[in-house]
N, C-alpha and C positions, 0 to 999 in steps of 0.2 A: 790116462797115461800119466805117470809121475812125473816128478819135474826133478832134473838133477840138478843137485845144487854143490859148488866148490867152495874152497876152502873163505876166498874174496869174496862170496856173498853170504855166506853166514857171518865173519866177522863184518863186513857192511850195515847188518841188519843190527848188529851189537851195539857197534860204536855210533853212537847220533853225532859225532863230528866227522865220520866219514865222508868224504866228499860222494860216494855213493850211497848214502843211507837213505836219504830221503826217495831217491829212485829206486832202490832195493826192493825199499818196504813199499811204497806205492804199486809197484808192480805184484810182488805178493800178495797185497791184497786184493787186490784186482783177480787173481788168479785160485780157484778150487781144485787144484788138484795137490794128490799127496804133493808132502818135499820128501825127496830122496837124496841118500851120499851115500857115497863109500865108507866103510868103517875108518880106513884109513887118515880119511879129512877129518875125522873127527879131532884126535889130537891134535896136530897141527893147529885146528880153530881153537883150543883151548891155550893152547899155549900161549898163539898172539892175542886170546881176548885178554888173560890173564898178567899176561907181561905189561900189557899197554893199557887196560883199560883196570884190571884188578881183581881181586879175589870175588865180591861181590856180585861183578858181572859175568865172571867167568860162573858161581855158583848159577846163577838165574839161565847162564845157557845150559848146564847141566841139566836142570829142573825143567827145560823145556824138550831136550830129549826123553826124560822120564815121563812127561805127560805125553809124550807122542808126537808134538810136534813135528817133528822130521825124524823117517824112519832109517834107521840106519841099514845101508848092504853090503854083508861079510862076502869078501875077496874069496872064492875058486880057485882049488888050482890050477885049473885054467886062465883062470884071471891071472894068476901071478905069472905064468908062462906069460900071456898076453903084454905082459906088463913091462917083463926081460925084454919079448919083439923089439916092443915102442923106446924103452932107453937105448937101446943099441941104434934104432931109425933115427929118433928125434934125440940128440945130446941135449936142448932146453928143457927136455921133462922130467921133470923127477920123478919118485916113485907114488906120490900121491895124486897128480897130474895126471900119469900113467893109469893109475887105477880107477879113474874118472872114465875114460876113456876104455876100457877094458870091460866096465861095467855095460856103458853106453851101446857098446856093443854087445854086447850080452843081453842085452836087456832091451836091442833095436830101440832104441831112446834116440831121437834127433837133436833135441836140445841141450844145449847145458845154460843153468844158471850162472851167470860169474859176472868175474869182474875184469875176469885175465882174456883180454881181447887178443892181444902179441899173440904168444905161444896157442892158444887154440887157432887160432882162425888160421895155424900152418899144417898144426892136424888135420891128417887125411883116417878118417876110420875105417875101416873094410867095410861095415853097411851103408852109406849113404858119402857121399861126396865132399860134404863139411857138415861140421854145424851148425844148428840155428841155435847165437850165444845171444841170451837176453840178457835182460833186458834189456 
């Protein structure tokens, strides 16, 4: 079973001054199974690697989608209906949060990778009762 991962834990994994990096990556390696996201995290993670950490790093996270690294998963339009639901339920989610969550269910996935404990741990999915947010 894949592992979904958000927007907070791939840029975690980026930045070595993260206060989560070091558990990030400790945990991912620790773990074989695919990394999965949403198409949608992707920009979002390019933006803040590039904003904050710089062009450099932001190329190298590119170069690790092209090698396969983490597969990316294109949004349904069911996903996006899904995704309307949850902003109208949840006002703390935005639409990349949303589609975290959208997939998850979709794709009966229990866990998410992150970093964002707040706003997950109030999500309610329609498979499963919460999340298991690792690490």
């Amino acid at each position: 079973m894949p592992l979904l991962v958000d927007t907070g834990a791939l840029y975690a994994l980026a930045d070595a001054d993260d206060a989560w990096h070091r558990r990030m990556r400790d945990f991912l390696a620790s773990e074989h199974q695919t990394l999965l996201t949403p198409s949608t995290v992707i920009p979002e993670a390019a933006y803040l690697i590039r904003s904050r950490l710089g062009p450099r790093i932001e190329k190298m996270f590119v170069e690790s989608l092209a090698d396969g690294e983490i597969t990316v998963e294109n949004l349904t339009p069911p996903d996006f209906a899904r995704c309307a639901q949850l902003l109208g339920e949840y006002d703390f989610l935005g639409l990349v949060d949303a589609s975290l969550v959208a997939v998850a269910e979709r794709l009966k996935l229990k866990a998410l990778v992150t970093t964002d404990r707040r706003d997950f741990r109030r999500v309610r999915p329609k498979h499963i009762p919460s999340f298991d947010l690792l690490p």
